[in-house]
C-alpha positions in Angstrom: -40.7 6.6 -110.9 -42.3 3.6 -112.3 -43.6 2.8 -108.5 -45.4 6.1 -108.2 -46.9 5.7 -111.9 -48.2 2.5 -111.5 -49.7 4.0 -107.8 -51.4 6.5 -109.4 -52.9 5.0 -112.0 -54.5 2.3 -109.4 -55.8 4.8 -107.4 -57.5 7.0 -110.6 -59.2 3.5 -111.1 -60.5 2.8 -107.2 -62.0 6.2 -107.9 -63.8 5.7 -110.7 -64.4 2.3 -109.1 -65.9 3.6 -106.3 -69.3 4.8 -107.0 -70.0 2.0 -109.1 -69.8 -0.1 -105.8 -72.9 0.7 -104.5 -75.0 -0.1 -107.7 -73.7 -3.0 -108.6 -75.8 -6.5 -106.4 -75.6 -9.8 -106.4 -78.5 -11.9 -105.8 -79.7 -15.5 -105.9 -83.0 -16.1 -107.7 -85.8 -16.9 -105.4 -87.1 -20.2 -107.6 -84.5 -22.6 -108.6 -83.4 -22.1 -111.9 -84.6 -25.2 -114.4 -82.9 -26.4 -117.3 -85.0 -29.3 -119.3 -83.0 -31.5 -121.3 -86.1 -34.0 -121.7 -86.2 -33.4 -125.6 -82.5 -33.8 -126.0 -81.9 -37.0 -123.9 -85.0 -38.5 -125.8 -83.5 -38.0 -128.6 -80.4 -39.5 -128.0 -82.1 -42.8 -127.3 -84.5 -43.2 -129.8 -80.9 -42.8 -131.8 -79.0 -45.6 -129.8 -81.9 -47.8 -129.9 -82.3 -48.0 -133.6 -78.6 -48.3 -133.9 -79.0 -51.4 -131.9 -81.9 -52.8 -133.4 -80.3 -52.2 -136.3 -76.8 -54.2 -135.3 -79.7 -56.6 -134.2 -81.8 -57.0 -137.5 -78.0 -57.2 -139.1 -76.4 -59.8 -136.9 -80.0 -62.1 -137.2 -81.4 -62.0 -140.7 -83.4 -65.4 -140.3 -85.4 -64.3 -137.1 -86.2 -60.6 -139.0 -86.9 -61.1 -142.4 -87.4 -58.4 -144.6 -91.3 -56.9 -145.4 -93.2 -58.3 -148.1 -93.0 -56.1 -151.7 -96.0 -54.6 -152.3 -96.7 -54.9 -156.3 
């Protein structure tokens, strides 16, 4: 009973499946699709490299000193 149910039901939904077949494609874009991370990866150095200049400035404080006040 359960067999036949189960049957059934599968074959109500290649029916309904089966139209939908034909109008559903597939196809690859003619250009290739570009992703620019330029801004991102710029970013992320300008970060690292103060960070480091930083640890830099930090670790030396004899060969950076600090900017003269203005009064």
């Amino acid at each position: 009973m359960r067999t036949m149910k189960t049957l059934c039901r599968n074959a109500t939904v290649a029916l309904f499946a089966l139209p939908l077949a034909s109008c559903i494609t597939v196809k690859a874009p003619e250009k290739p699709i570009e992703i620019n991370l330029n801004v991102a990866i710029r970013q992320e150095v300008l970060v690292r490299l103060q960070q480091d200049v930083q640890r830099i400035i930090n670790q030396n404080p004899d060969a950076f000193p600090a900017p003269p006040t203005r009064p």
